[in-house]
N, C-alpha and C positions, 0 to 999 in steps of 0.2 A: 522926738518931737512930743513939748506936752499938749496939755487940752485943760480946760476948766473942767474941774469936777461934777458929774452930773449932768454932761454936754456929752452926746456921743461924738466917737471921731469921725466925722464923715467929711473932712478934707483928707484922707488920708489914702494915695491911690490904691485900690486890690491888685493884687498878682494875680495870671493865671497861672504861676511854674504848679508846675505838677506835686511838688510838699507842700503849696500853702494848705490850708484845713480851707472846706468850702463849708461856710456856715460856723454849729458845733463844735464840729471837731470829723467829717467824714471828708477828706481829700479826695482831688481829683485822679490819683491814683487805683483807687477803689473802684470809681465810675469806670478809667480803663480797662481794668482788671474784667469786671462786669461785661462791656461789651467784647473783649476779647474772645474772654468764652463764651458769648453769645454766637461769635463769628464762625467760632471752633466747630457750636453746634450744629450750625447751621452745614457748614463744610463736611464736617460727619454726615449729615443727613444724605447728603446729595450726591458725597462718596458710595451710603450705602444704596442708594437707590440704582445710581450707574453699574455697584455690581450685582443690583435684585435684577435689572435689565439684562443685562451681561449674561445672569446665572439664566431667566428666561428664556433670553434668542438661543440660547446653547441647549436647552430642555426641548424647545421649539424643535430644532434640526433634530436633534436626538429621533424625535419622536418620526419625522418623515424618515431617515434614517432606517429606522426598524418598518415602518411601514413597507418603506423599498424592498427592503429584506425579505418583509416577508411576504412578497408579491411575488418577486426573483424565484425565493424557493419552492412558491407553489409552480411556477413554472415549469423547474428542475425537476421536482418531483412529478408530475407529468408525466414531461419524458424518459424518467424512470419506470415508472407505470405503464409506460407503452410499450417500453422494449421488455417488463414482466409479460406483457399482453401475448408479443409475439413468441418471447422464447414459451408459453405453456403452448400457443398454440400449433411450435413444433413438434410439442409429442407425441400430436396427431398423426404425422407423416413418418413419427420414430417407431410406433408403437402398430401399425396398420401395413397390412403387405399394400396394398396402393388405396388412393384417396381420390375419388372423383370429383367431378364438380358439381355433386348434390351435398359430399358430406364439406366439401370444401362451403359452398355456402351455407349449411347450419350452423357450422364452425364464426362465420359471419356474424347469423342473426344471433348464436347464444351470447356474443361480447354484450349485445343491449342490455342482457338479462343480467348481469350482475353485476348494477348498483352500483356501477366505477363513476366516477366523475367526469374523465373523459375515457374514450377509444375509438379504438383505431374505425375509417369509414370504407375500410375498401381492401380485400386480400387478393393476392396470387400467388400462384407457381413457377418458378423459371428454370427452365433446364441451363447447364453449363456443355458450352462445347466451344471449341478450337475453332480458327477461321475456316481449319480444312474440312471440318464436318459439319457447315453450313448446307453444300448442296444436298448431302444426305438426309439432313436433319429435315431442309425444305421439301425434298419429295417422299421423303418417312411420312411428313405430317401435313403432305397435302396444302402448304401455306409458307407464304414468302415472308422472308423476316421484314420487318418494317419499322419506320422511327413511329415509335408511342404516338397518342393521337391522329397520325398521317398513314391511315389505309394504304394509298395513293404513292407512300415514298419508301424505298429501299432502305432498310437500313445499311449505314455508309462499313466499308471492311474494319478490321479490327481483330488482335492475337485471339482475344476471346469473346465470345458471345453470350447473351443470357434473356433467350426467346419465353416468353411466356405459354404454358403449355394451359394453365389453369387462371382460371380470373373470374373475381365476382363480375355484381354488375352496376355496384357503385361509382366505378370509375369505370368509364367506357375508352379510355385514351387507353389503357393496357388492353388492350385484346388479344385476341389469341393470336400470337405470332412478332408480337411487338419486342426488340431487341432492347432490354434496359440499356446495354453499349452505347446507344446510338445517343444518349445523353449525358454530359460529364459527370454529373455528382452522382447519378442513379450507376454510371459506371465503376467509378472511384468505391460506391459504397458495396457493393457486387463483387468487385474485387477484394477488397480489404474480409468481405462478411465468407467470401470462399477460403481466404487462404486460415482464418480465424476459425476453428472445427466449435460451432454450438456457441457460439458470442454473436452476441446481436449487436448489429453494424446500424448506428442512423446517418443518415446523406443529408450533404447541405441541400438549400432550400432550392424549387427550380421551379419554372414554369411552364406549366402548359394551360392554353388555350384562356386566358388571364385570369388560370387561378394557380395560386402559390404554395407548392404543397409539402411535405417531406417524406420521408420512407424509411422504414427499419427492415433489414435483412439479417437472416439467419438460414447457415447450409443446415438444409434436410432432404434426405433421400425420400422419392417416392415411386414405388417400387425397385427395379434397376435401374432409375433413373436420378442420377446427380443431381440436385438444384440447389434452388432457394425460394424459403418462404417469405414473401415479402407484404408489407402492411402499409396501406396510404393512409396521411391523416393532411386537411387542409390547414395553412398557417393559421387562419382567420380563427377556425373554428375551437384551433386549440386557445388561441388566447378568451376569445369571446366565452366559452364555455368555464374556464379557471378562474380569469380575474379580469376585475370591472376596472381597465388600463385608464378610464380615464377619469380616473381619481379627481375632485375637486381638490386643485393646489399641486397636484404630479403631471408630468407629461411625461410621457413614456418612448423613447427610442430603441430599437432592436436592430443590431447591427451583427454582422456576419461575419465573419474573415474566411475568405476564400481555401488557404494552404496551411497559415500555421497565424501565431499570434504576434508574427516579428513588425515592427513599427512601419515599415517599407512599404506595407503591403495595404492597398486601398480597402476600407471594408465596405460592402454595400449594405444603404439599407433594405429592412425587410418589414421594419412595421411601424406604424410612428410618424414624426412630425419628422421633417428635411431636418431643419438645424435647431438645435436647443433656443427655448428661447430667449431673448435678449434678459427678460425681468427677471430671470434663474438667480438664485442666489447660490446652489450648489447643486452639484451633477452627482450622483451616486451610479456607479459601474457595477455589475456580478458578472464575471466571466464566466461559464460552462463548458465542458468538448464532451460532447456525445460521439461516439464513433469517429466520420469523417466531418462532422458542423462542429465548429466553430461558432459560439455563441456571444455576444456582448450587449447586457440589458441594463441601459441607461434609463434612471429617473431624473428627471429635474424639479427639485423643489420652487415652488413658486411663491412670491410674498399669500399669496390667498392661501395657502394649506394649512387647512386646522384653525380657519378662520383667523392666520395672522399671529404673530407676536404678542403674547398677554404683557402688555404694558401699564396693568390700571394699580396694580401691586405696586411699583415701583416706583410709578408718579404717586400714591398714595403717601408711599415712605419721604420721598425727597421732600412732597408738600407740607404732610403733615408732621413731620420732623423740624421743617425748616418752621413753622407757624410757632409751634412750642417752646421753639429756641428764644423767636423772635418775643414769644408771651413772658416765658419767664425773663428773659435780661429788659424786655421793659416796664415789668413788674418790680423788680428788684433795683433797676434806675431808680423810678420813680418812690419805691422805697428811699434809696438813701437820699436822692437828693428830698423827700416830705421829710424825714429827720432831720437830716442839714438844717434845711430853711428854720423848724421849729427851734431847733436847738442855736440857730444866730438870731433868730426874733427874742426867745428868752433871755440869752448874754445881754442883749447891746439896752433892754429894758428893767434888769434888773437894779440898775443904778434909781431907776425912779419908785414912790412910793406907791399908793392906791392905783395911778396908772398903770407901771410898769406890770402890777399883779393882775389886774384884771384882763391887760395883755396877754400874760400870759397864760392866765386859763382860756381865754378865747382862741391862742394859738392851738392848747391842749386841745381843745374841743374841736377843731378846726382837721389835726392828726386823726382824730378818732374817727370823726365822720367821713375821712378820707378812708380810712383801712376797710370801713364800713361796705363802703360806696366801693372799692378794688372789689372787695373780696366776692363780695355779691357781684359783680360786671365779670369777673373771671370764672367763677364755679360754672357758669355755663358754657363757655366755650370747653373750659376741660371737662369738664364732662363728655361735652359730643366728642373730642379729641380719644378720650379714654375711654369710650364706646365704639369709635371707627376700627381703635389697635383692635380692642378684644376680635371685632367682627372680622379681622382682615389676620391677624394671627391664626385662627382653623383657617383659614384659605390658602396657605402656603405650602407647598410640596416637601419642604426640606428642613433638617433642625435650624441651617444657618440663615435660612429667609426668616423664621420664627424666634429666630435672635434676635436681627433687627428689628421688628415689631416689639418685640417684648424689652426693648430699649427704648422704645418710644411710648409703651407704657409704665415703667419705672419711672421715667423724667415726668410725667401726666400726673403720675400717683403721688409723688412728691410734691410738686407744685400746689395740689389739693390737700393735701395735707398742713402746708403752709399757709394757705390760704384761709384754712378752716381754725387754723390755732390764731390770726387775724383777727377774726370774726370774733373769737372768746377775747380780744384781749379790747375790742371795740367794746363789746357788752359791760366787760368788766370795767371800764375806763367809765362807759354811761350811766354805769350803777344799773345798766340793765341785766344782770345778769342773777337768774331765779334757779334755783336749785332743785331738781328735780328729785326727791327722796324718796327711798323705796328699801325693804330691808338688801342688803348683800353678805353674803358669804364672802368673807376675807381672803379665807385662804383660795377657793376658786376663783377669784378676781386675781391673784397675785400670781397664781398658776397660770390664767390666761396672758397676763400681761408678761410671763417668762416666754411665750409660746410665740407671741405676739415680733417677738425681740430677737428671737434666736437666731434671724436671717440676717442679724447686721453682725455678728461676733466677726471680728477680724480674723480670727482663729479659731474654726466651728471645732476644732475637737479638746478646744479648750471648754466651753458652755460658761455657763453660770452656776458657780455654787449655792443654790437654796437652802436658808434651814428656818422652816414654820415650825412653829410650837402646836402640839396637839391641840392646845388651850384656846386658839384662836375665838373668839367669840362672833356671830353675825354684830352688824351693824346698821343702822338708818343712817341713809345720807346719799347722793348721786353717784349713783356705781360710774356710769362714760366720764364722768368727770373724774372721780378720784384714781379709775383705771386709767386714763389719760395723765396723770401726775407720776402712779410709777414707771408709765410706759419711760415717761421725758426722765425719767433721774437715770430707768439703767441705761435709756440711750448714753445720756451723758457720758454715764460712767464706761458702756461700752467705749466711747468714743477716746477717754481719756485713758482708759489704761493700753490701746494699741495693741497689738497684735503678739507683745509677748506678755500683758499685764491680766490680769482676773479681776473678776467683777463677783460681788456677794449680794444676794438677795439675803435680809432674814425679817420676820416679824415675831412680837408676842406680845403678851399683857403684859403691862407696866407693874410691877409689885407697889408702889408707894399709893397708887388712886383706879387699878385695875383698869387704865385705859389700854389704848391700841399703840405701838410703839412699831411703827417700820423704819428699815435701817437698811440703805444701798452705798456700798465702799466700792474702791476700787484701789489698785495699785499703781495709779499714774503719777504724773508728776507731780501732783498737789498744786496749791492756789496760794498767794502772798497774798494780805487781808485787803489789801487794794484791788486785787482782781476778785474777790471774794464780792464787794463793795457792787462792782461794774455786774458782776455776772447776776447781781439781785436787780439790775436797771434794765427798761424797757431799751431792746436796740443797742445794750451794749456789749462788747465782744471784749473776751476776754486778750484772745491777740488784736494783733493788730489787723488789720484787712488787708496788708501785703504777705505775711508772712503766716497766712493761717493755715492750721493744717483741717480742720471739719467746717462743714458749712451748717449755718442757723442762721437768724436774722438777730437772735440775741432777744427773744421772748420765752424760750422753753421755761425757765427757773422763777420767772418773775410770775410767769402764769400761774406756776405750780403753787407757789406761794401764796399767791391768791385766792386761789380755788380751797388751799389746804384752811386759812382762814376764814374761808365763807364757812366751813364744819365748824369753828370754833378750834381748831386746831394749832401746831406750829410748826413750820420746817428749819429746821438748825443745820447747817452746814460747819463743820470739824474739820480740818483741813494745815496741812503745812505744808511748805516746799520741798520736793522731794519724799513726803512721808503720804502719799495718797490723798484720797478724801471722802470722806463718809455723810451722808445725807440722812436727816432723823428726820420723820413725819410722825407728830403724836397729834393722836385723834380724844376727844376729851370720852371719860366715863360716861357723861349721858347720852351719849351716842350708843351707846351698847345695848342690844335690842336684851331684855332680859325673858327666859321662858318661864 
């Protein structure tokens, strides 16, 4: 279809298929591409946040976990302690032809005296004898055996008995005469602690008079007389005295098993809440067996313990991951599609004369005050963005939470990075851009900018080959600026030679006019003079945007050039396909600060 000459064609419908060029020359391809990995980002963020959470609830339990434990164990250890208690104060009865009930209770009061944590509140003495030398043992000792705390009741028959001959006066339910037999566990433990020569026996829990108590037993003779030393201590007072059971976020169950640990067997409880409760998110069990008890000490973690779930990490990460995503792919939209549009307002008006041009600088100007106007509206949110990671990276417990973080400040750094080479290329476009001179040393500049670099080598134990000339002379001129030119050449060149190519830093004095001469090569694939052409244009990419393999917006080179011409200088690029390519910056002789 033709058209008159000088008439643009605007009967002619647009395509949206995804090869036509939007504008210029930047297809809706490209746009895709762009939000894709915008999406990606965002999905990464949100991935990593679900397992920062993940990795917390699981730190969270960890930590009630060892809490539990180490509640349990001060428990365990307790009654460790206690049966140390009773077996020293066997010796008493080993080591003494008989023991009455004066040294028996100083034996008592000295347990206060040394600085235990807990001990035992109550001792006695119990003779062992046969059913048949009960009535003997009754009119030898003047006193009728009786059930513990019941003056008033018989103790009921039994193969064997174990009468109290000696007793503090802690416990007044042991008296003198009271048959431990005459109740199961204190029996069970009396037997086990007779037939056991110098092992201390503790008994499951029992009751009397509604208090809940337990007992350790150990055979020791006192005088001719067979027995056992035994020791009371109250439930209550062991846990009250060890640990403060009721933890903010733990609730604590103590359960007993009557015979052995087999699943059949009902256990009762003995200290604690009835049943776990509903809002539990996990039960932690420590089984123990002391002598005849049978122990089982359940914690229940509660959402309140340890003040909950730290979820502010996590939601940090998803948020401010997913923001960044969002900032850069709609920063880089709105880049290609402001190039687009300029580069179709300049086509379709270059057919015309005085119009068409001043169109086009007004479109220019229009570009520039846009990049202007981005880059200043962005540097502030990334900033806060790249202040939150720093603050919230030392707050992480683990190298892999401070991964993520330090993912979401790499993609922050970048983006301000970009943003800020924008801003020079706005100035530079306004002819606002003033040059800040001051002397610098060459070779320190060029050393920094190797230093600067070294984190991008595809291959760190490749590096960069360096060779300065001793000769280097200082110079006047903007050191951030002209450091900022070699930074952008060895990136490039990093970027072009890949991971099995080298990269060459070198400078010296030019022999012909004793200027500055820097020179960055590399062994990539080289450039055809057409992409030579592109790669000196503002926004233009040397591949295409589908098949690229480095990201840039396509200002690095044009900048450099810029910059290198505000010194009065030039940058030459040397280049063929397949044979590398080398970047020359000469800086003029009157730049050279002379001494």
């Amino acid at each position: 279809m033709s058209r008159e000459p000088g008439k643009p064609d605007q009967a002619r419908p647009r395509s949206l298929d995804a090869d036509r060029p939007l504008g210029g020359g930047v297809s809706l391809g490209a746009v895709a591409l762009v939000l894709l990995l915008t999406l990606l980002g965002v999905a990464g963020s949100i991935l990593g946040a679900l397992r920062l959470a993940e990795y917390s609830h699981r730190t969270w339990m960890e930590r009630g976990r060892s809490q539990a434990l180490d509640l349990s164990t001060a428990v365990d250890g307790a009654l460790l302690q206690l049966e140390a208690q009773i077996r020293a104060l066997a010796t008493l009865f080993y080591s003494s032809e008989f023991v009455d009930a004066g040294e028996l209770a100083s034996a008592e009061a000295g347990l206060y005296s040394e600085g235990l944590s807990v001990t035992l509140s109550g001792l006695a003495f119990a003779a062992i004898i046969d059913d048949s030398e009960r009535a003997d043992h009754e009119e030898r000792h003047s006193t009728r055996l009786t059930v513990p705390g019941r003056l008033d009741k018989p103790a009921p028959p039994a193969a064997s008995h174990f009468p109290v001959l000696l007793a503090s006066r802690s416990h007044s339910q042991f008296h003198r005469g009271a048959d431990l037999a005459a109740i199961a566990p204190l029996r069970s433990m009396a037997l086990s602690a007779a037939r056991l020569d110098r092992s201390v026996v503790m008994s499951p829990t029992f009751v009397i008079d509604d208090r809940r108590l337990i007992a350790f037993a150990v055979a020791a003779p006192n005088g001719v007389t067979q027995g056992l030393l035994v020791g009371f201590l109250e439930v209550d007072e062991l846990f009250e005295r060890m640990i403060r059971w009721e933890l903010p976020g733990l609730s604590m169950r103590l359960l007993e098993y009557p015979g052995s640990w087999e699943f059949d067997t009902e256990p009762q409880i003995v200290r604690g809440v009835t049943e776990p409760p509903r809002e539990a998110v996990v039960t932690f069990e420590h089984r123990f067996t002391h002598g005849e008890a049978r122990w089982n000490l359940q914690w229940s973690l509660l959402p309140s313990f340890d003040g909950g779930v730290d979820t502010v990490p996590a939601l940090m990460l998803g948020i401010g991951g997913s923001m960044l995503s969002l900032l850069v792919g709609l920063a880089v939209c709105l880049l290609i599609y402001q190039n687009a549009l300029i580069r179709r307002r300049v086509d379709e008006r270059t057919s015309e004369l005085s119009d068409a041009l001043n169109r086009a600088e007004a479109g220019n100007q229009a570009k520039t005050n846009f990049l202007a106007v981005i880059g200043h509206e962005l540097r502030t949110p990334l900033n806060a963005v790249i202040g939150f990671a720093d603050l919230l990276e030392h707050q992480q417990p683990t190298e892999s939470a401070r991964s993520y973080v330090r993912f979401v400040q790499g993609g922050g750094r970048h983006l301000l990075r970009l943003v800020t080479a924008l801003l020079e290329v706005a100035q530079a476009e306004s002819g606002g851009l003033i040059l800040e001179e001051s002397e610098i040393d060459v070779k320190a500049m060029l050393e920094e900018a190797v230093r600067s670099v070294e984190g991008a080598m595809m291959a760190p134990e490749s590096g960069i080959c360096v060779e300065l000339s001793e000769e280097l002379p200082s110079i006047r001129g903007d050191r951030e600026r002209l450091l900022l030119v070699v930074i952008n050449l060895v990136l490039n060149a990093i970027r072009a030679a890949g991971d099995q190519g080298t990269v060459a830093l070198a400078a010296e004095r030019r022999q012909e006019d004793g200027g500055v001469r820097i020179r960055v090569s590399d062994t990539g694939p080289g450039m055809t003079e057409g992409q030579v052409q592109a790669s000196l244009q503002l926004f233009e990419q040397v591949e295409s945007p589908m098949n690229r393999r480095h990201e840039g917006l396509g200002i690095g080179l044009p900048l450099c050039r810029h910059l290198v011409h505000l010194h009065g200088g030039s940058l030459e690029i040397d280049t063929r396909p397949g044979e590398g390519t080398t970047v020359t910056v000469d800086l003029p002789h009157h730049r050279i600060v002379t001494s």
